[in-house]
C-alpha positions as CSV (number, residue, x, y, z in Angstrom):
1,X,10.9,6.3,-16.9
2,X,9.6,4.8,-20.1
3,X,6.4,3.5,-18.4
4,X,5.6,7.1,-17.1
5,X,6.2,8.3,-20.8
6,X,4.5,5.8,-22.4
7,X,1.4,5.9,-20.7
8,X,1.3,9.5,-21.0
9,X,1.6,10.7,-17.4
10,X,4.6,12.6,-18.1
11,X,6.0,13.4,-21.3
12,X,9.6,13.7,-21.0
13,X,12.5,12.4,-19.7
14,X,13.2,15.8,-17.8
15,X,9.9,15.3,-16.5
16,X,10.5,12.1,-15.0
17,X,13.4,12.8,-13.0
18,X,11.7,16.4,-11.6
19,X,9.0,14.5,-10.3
20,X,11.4,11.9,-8.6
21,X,13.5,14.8,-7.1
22,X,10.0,16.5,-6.0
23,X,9.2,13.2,-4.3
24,X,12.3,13.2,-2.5
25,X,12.2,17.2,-1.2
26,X,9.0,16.3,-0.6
27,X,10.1,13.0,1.5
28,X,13.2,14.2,3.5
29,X,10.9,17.8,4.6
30,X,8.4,14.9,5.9
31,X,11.6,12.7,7.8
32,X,12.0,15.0,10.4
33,X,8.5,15.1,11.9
34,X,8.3,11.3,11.0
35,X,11.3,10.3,13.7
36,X,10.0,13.1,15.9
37,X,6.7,10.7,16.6
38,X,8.9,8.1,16.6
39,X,10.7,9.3,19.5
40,X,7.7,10.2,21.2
41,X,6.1,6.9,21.1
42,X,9.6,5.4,22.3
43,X,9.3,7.6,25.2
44,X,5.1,7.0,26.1
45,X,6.5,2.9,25.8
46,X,9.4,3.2,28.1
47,X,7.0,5.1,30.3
48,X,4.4,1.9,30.0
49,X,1.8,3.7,28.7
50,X,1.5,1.4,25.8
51,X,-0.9,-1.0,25.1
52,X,-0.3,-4.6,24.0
53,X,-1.9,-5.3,20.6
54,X,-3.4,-8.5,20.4
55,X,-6.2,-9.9,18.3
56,X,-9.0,-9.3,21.4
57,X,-7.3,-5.5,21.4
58,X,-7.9,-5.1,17.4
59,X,-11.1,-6.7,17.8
60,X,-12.3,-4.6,20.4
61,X,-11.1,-1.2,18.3
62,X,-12.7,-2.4,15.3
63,X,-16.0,-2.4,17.0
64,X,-15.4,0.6,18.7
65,X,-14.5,1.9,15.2
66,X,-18.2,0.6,14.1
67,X,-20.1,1.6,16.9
68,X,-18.9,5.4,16.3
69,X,-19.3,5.2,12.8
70,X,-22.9,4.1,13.2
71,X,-23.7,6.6,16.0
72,X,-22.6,9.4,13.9
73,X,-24.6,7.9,10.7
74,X,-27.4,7.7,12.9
75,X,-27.2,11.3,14.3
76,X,-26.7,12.8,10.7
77,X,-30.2,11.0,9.6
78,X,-32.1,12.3,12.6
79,X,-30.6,15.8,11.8
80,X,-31.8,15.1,8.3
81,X,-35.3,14.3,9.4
82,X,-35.6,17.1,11.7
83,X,-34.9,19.7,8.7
């Protein structure tokens, strides 16, 4: 509370604890959806459709990652050219 105050970002005590109430509306609104995907994904891995992550698996997203990352790049320079 003091560091919030001191520095400026909020001014008053008041202020302080509204802002920690807001971020915990704001939190428990969020929970429900949250577990929701949890459940989901509980059910898509007892249904084996999960993958196993492993260090080939992150490797092999990463790239993926790159290689649409540079395709787009690449796209948005040839529209570029072609205006």
């Amino acid at each position: 509370m003091r560091q919030a105050i001191e520095s400026g970002r909020l001014h008053r005590p008041e202020d302080v604890v509204e802002e920690a109430l807001r971020l915990w509306e704001e939190r428990e609104r969020a929970r429900p959806e949250i577990l929701a995907v949890l459940d989901a994904a509980e059910a898509s891995l007892d249904r084996g459709e999960g993958i196993e992550v492993t260090e080939q698996s992150m490797r092999e997203l990463a790239e993926g990652v790159k290689h649409r990352g540079r395709a787009r790049l690449e796209a948005g320079s040839l529209l570029q050219r072609s205006q």
